[in-house]
Residue frames as a rotation matrix with the C-alpha (Angstrom) as fourth column:
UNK 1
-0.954 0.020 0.298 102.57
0.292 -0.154 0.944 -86.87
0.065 0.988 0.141 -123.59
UNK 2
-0.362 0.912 -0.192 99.29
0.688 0.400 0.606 -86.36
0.629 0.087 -0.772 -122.21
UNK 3
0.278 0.196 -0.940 99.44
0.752 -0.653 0.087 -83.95
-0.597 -0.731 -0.329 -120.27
UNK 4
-0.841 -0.430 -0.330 101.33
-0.048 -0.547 0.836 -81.81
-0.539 0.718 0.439 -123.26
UNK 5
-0.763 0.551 0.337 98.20
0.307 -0.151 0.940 -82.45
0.569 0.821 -0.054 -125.29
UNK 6
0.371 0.884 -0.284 95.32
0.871 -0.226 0.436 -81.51
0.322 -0.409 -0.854 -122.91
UNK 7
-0.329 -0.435 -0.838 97.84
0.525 -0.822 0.221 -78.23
-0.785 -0.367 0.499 -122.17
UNK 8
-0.772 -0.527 0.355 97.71
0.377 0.069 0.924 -77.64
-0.511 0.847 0.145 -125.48
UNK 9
-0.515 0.818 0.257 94.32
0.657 0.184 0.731 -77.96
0.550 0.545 -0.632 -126.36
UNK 10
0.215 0.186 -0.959 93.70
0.966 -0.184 0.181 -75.93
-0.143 -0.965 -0.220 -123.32
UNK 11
-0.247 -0.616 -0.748 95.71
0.475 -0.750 0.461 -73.01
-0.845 -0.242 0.477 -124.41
UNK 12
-0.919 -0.073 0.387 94.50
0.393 -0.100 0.914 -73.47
-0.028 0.992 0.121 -127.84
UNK 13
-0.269 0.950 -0.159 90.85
0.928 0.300 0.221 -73.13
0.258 -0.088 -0.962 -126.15
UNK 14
0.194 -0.048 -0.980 91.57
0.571 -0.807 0.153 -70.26
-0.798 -0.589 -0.129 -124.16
UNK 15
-0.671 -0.738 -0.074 93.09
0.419 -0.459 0.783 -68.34
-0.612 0.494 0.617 -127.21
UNK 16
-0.704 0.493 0.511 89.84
0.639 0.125 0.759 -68.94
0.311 0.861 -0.403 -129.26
UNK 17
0.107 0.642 -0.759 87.66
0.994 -0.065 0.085 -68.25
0.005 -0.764 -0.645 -126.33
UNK 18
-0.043 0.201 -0.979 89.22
0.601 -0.777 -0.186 -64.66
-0.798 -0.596 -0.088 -125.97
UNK 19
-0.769 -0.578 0.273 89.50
0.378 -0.066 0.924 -64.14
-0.516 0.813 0.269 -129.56
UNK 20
-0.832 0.521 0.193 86.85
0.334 0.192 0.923 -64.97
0.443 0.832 -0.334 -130.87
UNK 21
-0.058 0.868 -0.493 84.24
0.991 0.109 0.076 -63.96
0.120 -0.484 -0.867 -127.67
UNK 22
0.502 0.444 0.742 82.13
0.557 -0.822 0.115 -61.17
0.661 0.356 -0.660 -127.33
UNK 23
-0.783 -0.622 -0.010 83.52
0.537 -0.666 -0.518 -57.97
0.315 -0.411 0.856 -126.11
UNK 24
-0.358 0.824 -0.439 81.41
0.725 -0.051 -0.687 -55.58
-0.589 -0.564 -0.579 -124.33
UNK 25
-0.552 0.418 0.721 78.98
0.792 -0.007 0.611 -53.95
0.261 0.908 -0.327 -126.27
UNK 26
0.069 0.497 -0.865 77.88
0.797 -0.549 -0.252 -51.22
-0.600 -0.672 -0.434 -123.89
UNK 27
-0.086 0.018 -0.996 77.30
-0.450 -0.893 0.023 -47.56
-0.889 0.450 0.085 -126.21
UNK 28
-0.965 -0.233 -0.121 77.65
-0.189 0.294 0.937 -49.91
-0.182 0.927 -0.328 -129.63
UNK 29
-0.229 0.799 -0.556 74.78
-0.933 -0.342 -0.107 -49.53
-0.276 0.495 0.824 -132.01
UNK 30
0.594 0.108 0.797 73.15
-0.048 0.994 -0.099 -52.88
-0.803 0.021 0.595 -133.28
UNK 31
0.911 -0.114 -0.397 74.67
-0.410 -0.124 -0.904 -51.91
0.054 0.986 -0.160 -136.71
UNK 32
0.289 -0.923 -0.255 78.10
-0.849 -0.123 -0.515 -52.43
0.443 0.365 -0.819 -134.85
UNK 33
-0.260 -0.177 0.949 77.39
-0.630 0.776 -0.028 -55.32
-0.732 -0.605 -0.314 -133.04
UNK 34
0.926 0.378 0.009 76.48
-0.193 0.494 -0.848 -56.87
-0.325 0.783 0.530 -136.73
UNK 35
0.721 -0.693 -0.018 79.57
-0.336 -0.326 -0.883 -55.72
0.606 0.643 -0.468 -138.47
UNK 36
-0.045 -0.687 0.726 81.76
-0.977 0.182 0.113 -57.02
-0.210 -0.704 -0.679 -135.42
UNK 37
0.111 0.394 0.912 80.16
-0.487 0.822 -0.296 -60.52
-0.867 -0.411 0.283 -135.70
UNK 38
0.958 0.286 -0.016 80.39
-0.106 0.301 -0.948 -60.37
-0.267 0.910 0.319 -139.20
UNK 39
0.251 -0.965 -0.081 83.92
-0.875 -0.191 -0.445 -59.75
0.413 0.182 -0.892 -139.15
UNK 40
-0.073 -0.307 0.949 84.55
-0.827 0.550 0.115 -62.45
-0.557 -0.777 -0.294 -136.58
UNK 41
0.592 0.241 0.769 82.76
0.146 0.907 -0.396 -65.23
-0.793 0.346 0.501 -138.81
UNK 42
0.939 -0.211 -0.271 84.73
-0.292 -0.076 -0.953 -63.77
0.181 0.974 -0.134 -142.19
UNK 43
-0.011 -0.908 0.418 88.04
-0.991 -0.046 -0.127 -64.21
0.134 -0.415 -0.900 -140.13
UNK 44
0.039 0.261 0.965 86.94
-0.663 0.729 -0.171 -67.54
-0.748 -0.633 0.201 -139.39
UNK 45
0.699 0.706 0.114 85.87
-0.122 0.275 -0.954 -68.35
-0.704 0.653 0.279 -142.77
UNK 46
0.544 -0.838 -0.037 89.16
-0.779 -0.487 -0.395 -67.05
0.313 0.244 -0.918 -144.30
UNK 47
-0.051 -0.879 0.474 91.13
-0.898 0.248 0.364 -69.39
-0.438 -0.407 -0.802 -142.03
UNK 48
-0.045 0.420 0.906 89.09
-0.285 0.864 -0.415 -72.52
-0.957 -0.277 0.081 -142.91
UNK 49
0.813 0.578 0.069 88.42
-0.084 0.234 -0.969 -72.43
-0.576 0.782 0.239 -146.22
UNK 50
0.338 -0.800 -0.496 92.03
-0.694 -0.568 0.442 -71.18
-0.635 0.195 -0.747 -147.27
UNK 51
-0.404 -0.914 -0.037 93.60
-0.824 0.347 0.447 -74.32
-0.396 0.211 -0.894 -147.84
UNK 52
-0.245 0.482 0.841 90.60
0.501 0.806 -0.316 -76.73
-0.830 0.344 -0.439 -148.88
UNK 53
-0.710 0.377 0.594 90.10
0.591 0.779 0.212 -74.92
-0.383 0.502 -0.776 -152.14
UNK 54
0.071 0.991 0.115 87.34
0.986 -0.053 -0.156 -72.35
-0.148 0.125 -0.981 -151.68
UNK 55
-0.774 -0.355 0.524 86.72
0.345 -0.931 -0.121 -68.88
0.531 0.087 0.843 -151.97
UNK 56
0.172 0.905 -0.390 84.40
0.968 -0.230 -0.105 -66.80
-0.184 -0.359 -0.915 -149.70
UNK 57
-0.426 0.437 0.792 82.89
0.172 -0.821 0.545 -63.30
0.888 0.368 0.274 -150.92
UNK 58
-0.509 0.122 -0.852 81.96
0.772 -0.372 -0.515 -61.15
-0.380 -0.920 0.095 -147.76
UNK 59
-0.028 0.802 -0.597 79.04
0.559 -0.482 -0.674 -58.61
-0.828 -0.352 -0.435 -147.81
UNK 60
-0.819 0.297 0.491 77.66
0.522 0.032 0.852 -59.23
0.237 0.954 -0.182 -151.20
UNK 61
-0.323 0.846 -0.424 75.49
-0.364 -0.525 -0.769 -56.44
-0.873 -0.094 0.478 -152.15
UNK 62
-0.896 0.161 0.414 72.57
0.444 0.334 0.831 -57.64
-0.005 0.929 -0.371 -154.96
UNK 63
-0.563 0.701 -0.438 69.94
-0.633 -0.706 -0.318 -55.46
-0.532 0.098 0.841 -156.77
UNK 64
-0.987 0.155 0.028 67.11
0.114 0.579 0.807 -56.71
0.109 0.800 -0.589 -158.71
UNK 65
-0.284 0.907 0.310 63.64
0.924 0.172 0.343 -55.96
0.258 0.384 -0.887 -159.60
UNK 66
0.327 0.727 0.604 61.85
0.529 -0.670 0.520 -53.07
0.783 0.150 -0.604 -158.38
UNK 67
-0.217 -0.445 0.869 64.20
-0.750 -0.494 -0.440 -51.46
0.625 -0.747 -0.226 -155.17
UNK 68
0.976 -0.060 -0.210 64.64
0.168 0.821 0.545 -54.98
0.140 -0.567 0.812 -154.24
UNK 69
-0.164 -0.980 0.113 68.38
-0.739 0.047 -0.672 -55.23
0.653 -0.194 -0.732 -152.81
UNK 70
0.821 -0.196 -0.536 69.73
0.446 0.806 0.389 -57.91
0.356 -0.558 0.749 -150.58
UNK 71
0.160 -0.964 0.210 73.31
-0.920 -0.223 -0.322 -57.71
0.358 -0.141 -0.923 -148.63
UNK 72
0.904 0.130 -0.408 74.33
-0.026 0.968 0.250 -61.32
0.427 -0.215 0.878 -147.90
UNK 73
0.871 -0.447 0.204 76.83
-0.222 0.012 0.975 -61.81
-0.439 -0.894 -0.089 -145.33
UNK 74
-0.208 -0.953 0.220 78.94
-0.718 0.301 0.628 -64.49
-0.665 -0.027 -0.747 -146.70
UNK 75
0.568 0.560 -0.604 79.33
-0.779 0.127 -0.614 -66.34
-0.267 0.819 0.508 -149.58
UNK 76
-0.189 -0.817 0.545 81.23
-0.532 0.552 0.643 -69.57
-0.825 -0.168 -0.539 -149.58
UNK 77
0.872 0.361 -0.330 81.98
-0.486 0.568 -0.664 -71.37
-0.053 0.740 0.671 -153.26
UNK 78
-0.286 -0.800 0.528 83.53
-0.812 0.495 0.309 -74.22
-0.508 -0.340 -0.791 -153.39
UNK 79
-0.853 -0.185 -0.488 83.90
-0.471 0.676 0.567 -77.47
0.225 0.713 -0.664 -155.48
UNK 80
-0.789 0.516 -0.333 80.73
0.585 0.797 -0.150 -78.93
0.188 -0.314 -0.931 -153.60
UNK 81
-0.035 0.863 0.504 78.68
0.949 -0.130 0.289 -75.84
0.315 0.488 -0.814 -154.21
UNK 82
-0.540 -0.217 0.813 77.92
0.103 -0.976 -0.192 -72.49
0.835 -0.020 0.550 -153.33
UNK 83
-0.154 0.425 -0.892 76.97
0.916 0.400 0.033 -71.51
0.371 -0.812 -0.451 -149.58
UNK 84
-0.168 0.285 0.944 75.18
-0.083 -0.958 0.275 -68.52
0.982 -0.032 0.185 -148.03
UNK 85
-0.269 -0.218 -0.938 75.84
0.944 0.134 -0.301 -67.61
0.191 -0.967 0.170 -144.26
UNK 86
0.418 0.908 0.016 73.64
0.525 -0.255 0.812 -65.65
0.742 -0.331 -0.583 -142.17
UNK 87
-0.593 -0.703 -0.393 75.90
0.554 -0.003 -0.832 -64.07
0.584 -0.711 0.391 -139.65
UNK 88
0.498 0.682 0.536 74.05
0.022 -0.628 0.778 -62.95
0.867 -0.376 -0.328 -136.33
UNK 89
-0.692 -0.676 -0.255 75.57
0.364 -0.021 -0.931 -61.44
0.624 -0.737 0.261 -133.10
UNK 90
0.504 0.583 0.637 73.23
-0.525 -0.379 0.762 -62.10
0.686 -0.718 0.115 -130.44
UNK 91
-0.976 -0.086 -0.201 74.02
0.090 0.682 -0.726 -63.60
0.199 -0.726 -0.658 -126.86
UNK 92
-0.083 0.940 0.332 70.65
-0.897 0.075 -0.436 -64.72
-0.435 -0.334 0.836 -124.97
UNK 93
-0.593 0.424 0.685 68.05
0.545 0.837 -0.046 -67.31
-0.593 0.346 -0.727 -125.86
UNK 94
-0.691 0.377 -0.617 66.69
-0.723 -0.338 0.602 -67.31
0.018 0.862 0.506 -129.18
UNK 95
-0.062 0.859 0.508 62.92
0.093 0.512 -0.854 -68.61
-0.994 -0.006 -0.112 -129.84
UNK 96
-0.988 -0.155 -0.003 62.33
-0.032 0.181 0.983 -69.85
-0.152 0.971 -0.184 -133.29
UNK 97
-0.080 0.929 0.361 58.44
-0.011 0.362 -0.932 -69.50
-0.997 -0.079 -0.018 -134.33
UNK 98
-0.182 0.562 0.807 56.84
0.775 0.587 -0.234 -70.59
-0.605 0.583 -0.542 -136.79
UNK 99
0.806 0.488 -0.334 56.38
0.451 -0.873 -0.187 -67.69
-0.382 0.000 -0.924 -139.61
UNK 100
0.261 -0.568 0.781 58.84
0.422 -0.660 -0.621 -64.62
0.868 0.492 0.067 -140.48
UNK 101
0.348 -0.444 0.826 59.45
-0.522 -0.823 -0.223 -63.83
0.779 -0.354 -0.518 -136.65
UNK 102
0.397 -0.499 -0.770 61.64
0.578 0.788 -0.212 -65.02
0.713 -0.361 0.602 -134.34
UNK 103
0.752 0.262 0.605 62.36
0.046 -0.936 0.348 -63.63
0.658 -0.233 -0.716 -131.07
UNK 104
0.119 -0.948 -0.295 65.71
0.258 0.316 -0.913 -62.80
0.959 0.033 0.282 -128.58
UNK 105
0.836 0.417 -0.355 65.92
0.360 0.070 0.930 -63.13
0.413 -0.906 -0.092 -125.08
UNK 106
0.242 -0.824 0.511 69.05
-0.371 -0.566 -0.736 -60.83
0.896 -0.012 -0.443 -123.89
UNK 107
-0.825 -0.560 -0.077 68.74
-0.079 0.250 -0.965 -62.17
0.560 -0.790 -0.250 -120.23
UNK 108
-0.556 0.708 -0.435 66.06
0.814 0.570 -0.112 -63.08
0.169 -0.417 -0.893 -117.86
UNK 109
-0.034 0.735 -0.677 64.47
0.308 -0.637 -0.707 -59.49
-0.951 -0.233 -0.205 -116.66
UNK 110
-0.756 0.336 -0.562 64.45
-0.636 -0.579 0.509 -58.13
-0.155 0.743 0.652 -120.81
UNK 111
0.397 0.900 0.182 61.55
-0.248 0.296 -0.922 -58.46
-0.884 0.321 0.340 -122.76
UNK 112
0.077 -0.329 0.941 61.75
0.761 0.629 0.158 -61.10
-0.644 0.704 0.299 -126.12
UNK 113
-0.075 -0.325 -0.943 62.98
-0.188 -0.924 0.333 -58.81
-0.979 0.202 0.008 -128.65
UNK 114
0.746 0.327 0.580 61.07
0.220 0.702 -0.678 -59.61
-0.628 0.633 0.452 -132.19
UNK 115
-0.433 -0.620 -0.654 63.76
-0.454 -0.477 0.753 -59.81
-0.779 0.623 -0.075 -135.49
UNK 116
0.567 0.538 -0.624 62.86
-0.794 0.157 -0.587 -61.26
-0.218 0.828 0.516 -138.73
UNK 117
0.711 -0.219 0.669 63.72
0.064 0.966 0.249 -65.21
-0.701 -0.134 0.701 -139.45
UNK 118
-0.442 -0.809 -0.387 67.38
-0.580 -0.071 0.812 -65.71
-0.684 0.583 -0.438 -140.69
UNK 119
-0.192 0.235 0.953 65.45
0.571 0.817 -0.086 -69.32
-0.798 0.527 -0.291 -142.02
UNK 120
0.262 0.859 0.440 63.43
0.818 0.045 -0.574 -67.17
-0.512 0.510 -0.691 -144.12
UNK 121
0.771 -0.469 -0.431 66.03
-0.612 -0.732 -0.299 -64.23
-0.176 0.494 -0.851 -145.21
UNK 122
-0.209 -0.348 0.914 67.94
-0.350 0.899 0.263 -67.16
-0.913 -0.265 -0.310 -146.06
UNK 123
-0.329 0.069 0.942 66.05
0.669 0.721 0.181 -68.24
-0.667 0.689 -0.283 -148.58
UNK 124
0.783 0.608 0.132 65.24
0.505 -0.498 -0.705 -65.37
-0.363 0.619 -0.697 -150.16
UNK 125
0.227 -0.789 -0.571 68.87
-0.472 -0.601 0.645 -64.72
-0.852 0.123 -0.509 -150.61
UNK 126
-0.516 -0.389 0.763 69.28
0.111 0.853 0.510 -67.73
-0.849 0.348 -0.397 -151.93
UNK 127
0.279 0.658 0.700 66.78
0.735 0.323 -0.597 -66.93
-0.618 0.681 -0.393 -154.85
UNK 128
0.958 0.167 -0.233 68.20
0.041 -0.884 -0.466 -63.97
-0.284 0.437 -0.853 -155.41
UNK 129
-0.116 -0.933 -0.341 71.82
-0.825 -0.101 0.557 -64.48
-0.554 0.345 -0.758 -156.11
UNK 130
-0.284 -0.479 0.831 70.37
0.403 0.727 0.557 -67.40
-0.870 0.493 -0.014 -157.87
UNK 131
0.750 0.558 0.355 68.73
0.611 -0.380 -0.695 -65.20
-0.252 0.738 -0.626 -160.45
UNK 132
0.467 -0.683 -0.562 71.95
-0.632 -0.702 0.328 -62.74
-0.618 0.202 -0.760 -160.10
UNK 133
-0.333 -0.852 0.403 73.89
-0.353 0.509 0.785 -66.10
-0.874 0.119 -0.471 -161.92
UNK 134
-0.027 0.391 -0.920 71.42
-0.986 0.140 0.088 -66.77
0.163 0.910 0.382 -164.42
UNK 135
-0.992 0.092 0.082 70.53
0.097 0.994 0.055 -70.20
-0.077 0.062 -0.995 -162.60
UNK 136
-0.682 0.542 -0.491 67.24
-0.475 0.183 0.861 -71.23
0.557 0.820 0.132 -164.52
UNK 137
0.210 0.738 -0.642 66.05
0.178 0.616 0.767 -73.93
0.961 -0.275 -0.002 -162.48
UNK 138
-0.077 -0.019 0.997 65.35
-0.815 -0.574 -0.074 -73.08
0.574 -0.818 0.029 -158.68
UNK 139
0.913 0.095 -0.397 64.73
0.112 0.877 0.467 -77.03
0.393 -0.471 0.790 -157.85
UNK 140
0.312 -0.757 -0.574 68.54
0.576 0.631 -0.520 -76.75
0.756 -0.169 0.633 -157.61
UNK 141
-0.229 0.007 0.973 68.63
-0.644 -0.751 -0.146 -74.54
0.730 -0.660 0.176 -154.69
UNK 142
0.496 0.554 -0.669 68.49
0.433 0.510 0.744 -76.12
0.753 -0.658 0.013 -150.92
């Protein structure tokens, strides 16, 4: 019986593993290495959420104020609240700093490649789709 479950789980690993892992990315703009990743996590998101309940909204576009726009990956609402997901598709080491930049290490001989903190586009989604609902008080927001 043990050995049937560690096959299993094996096979179940391997399945995810090639599923779900990166593919090679050689000629592919960053735009499509976004839009891949994004897809990957919505497929994900989809499977999970299905049966507990929720609903998730996939690349929400929102306007507001002056040629302000957002696009927010994913949107996950659900009896225990509403959730914004960030979807990046790097591989490397990522360096968190302090600030609005944050930087990606593709492999040991590249140089750190600067992007702009998810932390902090994050939360500025988050203010904006809460103003798109007409929520009043921003305390409730975390």
């Amino acid at each position: 019986m043990f050995l049937v479950i560690v096959v299993a789980f094996v096979a179940i690993a391997f399945f995810l593993t090639n599923k779900f892992s990166k593919k090679s990315y050689a000629g592919k703009s960053n735009i499509e290495i976004g839009n891949e990743g994004e897809d990957k996590v919505a497929e994900l998101l989809d499977y999970v959420t299905y049966t507990n309940g929720y609903r998730v909204f996939n690349d929400i576009l929102l306007f507001g104020g002056t040629n302000k726009s957002v696009q927010i990956d994913h949107v996950v609402v659900g009896r225990s609240g509403i959730y914004l997901i960030e979807t990046k598709n790097y591989k490397g080491r990522i360096c968190a700093m302090e600030g609005d930049k944050w930087y990606q290490i593709p492999n040991v001989k590249a140089n750190p490649v600067e992007f702009y903190s998810p932390e902090k586009q994050g939360l500025y989604h988050m203010y904006m789709l809460a103003n798109a609902i007409g929520l009043k008080n921003k305390k409730d927001c975390h």
